[in-house]
N, C-alpha and C positions, 0 to 999 in steps of 0.2 A: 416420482415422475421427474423426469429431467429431460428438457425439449432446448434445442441451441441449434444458429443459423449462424454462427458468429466466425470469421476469416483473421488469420494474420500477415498481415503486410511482412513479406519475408525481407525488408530492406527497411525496414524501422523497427521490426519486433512488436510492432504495436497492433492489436486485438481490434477489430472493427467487426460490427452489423447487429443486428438485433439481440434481447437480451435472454438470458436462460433462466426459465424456470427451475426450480427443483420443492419440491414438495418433502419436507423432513417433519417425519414423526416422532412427538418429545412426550416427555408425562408433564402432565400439568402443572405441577410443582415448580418446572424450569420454566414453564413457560409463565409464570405470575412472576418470575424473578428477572425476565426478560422483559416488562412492562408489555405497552400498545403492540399491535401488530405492524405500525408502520415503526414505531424502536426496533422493535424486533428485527423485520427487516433489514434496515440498516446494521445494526450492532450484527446479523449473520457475515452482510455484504463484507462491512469492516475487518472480524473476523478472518473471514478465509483471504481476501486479498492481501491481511497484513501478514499470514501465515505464508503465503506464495510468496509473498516477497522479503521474508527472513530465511524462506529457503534460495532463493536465486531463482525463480522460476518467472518472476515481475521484476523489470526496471522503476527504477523512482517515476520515472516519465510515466510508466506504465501504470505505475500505481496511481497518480494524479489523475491520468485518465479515466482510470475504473471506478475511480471514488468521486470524481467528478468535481474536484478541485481547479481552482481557474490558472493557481500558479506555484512553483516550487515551495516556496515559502511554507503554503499549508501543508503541505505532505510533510515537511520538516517541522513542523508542531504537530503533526499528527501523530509522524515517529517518536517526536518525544514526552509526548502524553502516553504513550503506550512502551515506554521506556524500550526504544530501539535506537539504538546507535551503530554511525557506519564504523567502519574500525578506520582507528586513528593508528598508522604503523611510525613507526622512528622517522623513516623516509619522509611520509608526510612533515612530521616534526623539521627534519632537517630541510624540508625544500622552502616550508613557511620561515624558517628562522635567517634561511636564505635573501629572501624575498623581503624579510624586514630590514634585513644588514642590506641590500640594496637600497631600500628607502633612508638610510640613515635611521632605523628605531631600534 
């Protein structure tokens, strides 16, 4: 079963209105290795919003919002608890190294 009333703000990208059920059938086995139902829960929410957002389908912001995080911060320990990292390119490299030769470090 899957029931959603939910809107995207087409000028922020960001997902607003009430929440979607879905109802997913497991064999028991997984489900005692999932603990409580309110883990459960969670660890699904966790899951699929970290999945959507290592494919490009969630912004960071987006992700915060969905997980219901109050500030960037924890999304970035959440990322790296779940060992995801944004990519670091050379560029980046050079614009930081940049940026310290301007502070004098």
């Amino acid at each position: 079963m899957i029931t959603s009333l939910i809107t995207r703000d087409l000028a922020t990208g960001i997902w607003y209105g009430q929440t979607m059920e879905i109802t997913v059938r497991i064999p028991d086995a997984l489900a005692v290795c999932l603990g409580s139902t309110d883990d459960m829960e969670r660890r699904v929410l966790e899951t699929i919003a970290l999945e959507e957002f290592k494919l490009g389908h969630l912004s960071k912001s987006e992700l915060k919002h969905v997980l219901g995080f109050e500030v960037l911060d924890e999304i970035d320990g959440f990322l790296k608890q779940h060992s995801v990292f944004e990519p670091y390119t050379p560029a980046d490299f050079e614009r930081e190294q940049r940026a310290l030769d301007q502070l004098g470090l």
